[in-house]
C-alpha positions as CSV (number, residue, x, y, z in Angstrom):
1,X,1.2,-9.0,20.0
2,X,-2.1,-8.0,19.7
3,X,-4.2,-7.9,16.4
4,X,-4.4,-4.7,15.0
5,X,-6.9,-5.2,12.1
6,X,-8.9,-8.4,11.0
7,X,-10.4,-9.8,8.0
8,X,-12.7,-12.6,8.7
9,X,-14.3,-14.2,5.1
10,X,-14.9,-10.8,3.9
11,X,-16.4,-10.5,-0.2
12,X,-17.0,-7.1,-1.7
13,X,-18.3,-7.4,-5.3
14,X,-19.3,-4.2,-7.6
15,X,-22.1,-3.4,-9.6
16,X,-21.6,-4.8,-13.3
17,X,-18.2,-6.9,-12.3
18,X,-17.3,-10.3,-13.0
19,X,-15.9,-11.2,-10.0
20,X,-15.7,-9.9,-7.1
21,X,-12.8,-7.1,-5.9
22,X,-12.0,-9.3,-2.7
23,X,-13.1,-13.1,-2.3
24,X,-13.5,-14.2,1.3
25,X,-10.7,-12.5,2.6
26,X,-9.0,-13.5,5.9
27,X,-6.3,-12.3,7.5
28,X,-5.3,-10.6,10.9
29,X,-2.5,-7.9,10.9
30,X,-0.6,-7.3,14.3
31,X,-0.2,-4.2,15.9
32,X,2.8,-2.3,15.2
33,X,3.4,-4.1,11.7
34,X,4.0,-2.0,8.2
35,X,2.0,-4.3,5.5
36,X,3.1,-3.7,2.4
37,X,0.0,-4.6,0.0
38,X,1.1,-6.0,-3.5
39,X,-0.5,-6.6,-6.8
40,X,-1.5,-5.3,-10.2
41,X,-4.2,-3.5,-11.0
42,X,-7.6,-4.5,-10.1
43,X,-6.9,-7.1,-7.4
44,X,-8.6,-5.5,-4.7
45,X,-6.0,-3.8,-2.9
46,X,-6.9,-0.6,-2.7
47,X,-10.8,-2.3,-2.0
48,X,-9.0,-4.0,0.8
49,X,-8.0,-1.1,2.7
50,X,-10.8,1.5,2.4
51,X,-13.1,-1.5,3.7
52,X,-11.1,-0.4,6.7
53,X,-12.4,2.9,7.4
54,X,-15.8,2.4,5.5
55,X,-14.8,4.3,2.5
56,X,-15.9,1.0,1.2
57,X,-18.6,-1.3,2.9
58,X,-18.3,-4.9,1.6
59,X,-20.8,-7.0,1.0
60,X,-20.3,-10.0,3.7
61,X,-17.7,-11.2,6.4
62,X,-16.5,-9.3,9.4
63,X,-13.8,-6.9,9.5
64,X,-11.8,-5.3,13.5
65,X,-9.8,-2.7,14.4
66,X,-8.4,-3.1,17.7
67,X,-11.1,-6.2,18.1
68,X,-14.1,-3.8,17.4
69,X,-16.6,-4.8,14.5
70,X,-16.8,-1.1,12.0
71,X,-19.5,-2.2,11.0
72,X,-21.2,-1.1,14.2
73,X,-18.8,2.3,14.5
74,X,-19.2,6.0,13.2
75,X,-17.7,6.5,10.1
76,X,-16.7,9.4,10.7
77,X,-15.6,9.1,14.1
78,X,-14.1,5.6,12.7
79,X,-11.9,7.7,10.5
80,X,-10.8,10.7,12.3
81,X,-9.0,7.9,14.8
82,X,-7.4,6.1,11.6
83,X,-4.8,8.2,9.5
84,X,-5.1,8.1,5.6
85,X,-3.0,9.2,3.2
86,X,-3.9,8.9,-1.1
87,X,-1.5,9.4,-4.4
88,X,-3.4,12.7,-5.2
89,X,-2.5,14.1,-1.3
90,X,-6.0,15.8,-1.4
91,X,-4.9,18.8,0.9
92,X,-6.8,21.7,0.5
93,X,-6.0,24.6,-1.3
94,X,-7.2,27.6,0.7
95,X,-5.7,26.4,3.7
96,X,-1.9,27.2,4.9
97,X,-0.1,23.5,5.3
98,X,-0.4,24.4,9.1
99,X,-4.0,24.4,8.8
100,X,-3.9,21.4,6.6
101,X,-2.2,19.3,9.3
102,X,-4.7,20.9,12.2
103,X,-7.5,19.6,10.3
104,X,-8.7,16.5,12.5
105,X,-7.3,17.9,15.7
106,X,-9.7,20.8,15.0
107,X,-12.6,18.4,14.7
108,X,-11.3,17.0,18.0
109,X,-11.8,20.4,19.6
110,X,-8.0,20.4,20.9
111,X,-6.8,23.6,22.3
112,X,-5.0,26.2,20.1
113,X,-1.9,25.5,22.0
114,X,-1.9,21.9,21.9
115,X,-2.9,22.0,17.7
116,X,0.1,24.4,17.2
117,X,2.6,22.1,19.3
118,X,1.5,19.1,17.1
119,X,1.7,20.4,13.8
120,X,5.1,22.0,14.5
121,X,6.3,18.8,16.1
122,X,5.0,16.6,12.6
123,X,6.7,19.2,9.7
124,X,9.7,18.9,12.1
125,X,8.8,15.0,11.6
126,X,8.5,15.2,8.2
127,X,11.7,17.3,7.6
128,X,9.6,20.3,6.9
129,X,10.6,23.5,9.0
130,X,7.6,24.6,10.5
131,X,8.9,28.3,10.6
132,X,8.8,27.7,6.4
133,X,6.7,25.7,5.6
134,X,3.8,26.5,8.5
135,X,2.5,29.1,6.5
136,X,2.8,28.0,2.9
137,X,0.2,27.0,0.7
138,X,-0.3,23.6,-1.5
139,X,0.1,25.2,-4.3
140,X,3.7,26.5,-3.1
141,X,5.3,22.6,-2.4
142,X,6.4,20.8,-4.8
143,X,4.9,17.0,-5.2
144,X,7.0,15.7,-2.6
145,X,6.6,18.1,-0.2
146,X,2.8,17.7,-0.3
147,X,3.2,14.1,-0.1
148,X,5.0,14.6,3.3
149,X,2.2,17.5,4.4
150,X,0.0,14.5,3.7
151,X,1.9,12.2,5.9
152,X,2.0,14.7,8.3
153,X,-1.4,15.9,8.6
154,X,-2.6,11.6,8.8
155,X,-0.5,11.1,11.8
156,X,-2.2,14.5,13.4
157,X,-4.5,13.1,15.9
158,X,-1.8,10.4,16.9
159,X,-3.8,7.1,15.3
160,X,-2.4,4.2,16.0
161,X,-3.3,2.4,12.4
162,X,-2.4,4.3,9.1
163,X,-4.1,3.6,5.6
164,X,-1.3,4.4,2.6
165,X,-2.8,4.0,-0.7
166,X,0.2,4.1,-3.3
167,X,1.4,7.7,-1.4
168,X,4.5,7.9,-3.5
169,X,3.4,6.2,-6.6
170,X,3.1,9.8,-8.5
171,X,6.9,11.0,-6.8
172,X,10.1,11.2,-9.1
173,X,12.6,8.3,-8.0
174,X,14.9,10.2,-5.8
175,X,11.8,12.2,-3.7
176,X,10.4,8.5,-3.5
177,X,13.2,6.5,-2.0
178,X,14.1,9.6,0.4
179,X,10.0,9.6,1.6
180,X,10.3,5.7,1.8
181,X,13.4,6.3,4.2
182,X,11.3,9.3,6.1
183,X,8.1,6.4,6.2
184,X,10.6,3.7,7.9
185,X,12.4,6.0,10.5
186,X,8.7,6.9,11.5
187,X,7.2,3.7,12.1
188,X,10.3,2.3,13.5
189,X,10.0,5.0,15.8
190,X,6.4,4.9,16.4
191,X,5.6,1.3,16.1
192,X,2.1,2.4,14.5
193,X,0.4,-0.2,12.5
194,X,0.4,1.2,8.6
195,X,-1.4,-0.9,5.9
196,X,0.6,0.3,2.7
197,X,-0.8,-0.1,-0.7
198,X,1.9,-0.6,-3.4
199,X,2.3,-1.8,-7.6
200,X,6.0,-1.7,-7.2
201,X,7.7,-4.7,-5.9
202,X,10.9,-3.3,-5.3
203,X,9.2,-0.8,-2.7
204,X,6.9,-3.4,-1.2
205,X,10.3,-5.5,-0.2
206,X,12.0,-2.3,0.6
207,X,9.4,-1.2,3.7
208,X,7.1,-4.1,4.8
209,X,7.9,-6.2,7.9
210,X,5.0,-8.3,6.1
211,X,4.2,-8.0,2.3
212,X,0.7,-9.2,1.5
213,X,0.3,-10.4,-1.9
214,X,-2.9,-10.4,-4.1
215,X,-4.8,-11.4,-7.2
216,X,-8.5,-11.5,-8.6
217,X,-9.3,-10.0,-4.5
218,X,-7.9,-13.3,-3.2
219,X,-4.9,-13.4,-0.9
220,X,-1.9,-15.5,-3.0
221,X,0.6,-14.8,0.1
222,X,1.3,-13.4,3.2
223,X,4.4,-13.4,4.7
224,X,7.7,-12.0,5.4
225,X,9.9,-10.2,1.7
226,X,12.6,-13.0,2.7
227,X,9.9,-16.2,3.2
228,X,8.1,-14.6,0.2
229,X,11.7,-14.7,-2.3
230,X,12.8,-17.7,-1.0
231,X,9.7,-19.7,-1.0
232,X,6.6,-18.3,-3.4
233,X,3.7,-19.6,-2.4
234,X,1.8,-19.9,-5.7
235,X,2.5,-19.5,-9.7
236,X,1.2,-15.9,-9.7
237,X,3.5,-14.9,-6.6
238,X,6.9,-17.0,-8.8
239,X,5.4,-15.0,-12.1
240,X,5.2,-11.7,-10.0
241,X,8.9,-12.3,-8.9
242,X,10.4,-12.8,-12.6
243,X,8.2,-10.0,-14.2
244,X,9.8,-7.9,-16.3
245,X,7.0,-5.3,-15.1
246,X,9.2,-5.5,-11.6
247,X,12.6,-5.0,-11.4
248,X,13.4,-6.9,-8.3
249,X,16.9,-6.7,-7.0
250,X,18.8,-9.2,-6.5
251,X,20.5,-8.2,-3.0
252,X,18.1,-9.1,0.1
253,X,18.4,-7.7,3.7
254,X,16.0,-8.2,6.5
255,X,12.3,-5.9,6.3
256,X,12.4,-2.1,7.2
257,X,16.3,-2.3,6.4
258,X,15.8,-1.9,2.5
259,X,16.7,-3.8,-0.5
């Protein structure tokens, strides 16, 4: 398949730090694969992935999307073609959740008919009636329905790579385990390339084709939830395995089919 998104020797080091958020990162993602991205706090996850769509520029090395350098693009045009959801949502509050999810495609200049097709097609997507929902505002929804007018309103302009940066970390159990079914029957529907940012083990397993495991902004392992069980690559992926901060369980099945 073809590569999606690559990270060639890339180093991104802060102001004041004392070592740097990622060190010489490589890697190449292939289209159509859901990355789950693993690791505690501070190991240049969340660095990783907004080095994607320039939220972040790092400091050396070479990163591609769809074999172009961003370096060289638009950051804005960069990201209105690359969907990006957050914890906090950020949708905003004056606007109807219809107008939330029209957002890019209004910067695209689509027609009125072709925005209002889309955004009823994606809360229908996202197991929101449009006829209730369209015309609600944030402050109306409860968490997890703003998490899925998030979702929604990132997959708007159709992008074929999605940024998730711990979505559903701030979403009580049950709304989190029914979004993490809604996220799977979407990509395994769209085959879109998602890069999905994740503390919990347990929900890295559950939805990654691939998990990608970190420390210290070095890659520790990257490989499929049953190669990464089976056979940890290094002592921090084995002591990630038996935290007691994770709660793995103990019953595998194959990626995207849940643990």
């Amino acid at each position: 398949m073809p590569c999606e998104v690559e990270f060639e020797d890339v180093t991104k080091r802060f102001p004041g730090a004392a070592r740097p958020a990622l060190d010489h990162v490589s890697l190449k993602v292939e289209a159509g694969e859901f990355v789950t991205v693993l690791g505690t706090s501070g190991c240049g996850k969340t660095t990783m992935i907004k080095c994607v769509n320039r939220l972040v520029e790092p400091d050396s090395g070479t990163i591609r999307v769809e074999g172009e350098d961003v370096s060289a693009a638009d950051p804005a045009r960069l990201r209105q073609h690359i969907g990006y959801v957050i914890q906090k949502v950020g949708l905003f509050p004056h606007m109807t959740v219809g107008e939330n999810v029209a957002t890019v495609p209004r910067v695209l200049k689509w027609d009125k008919e072709r925005i209002q097709a889309r955004v009823d097609e994606l809360l229908a997507l996202v197991n929101l009636d449009p006829k209730e929902f369209a015309g609600r505002y944030p402050s109306q929804l409860s968490g997890g329905q703003q998490q899925r007018v998030g979702l929604a309103r990132a997959l708007a302009a159709d992008p074929s790579l999605l940024l998730m940066d711990e979505p559903f970390g701030a979403i009580d159990a049950i709304n989190r385990e029914a979004l993490q079914d809604e996220l799977l029957r979407i990509h395994q529907g769209s085959r879109k390339t998602i890069l999905f940012v994740t503390h919990d083990i347990n929900e890295a397993l559950k939805l990654g084709t691939r998990v990608l495991v970190m420390d210290a902004g070095r890659v520790q392992q990257f490989d499929t939830p049953k190669e990464i069980c089976e056979h940890p690559a290094t002592d921090f992926v084995r002591s990630l395995l038996r935290s007691g901060e994770f709660r793995l369980r103990s019953a595998y099945v194959e990626p995207g089919e849940g643990i």
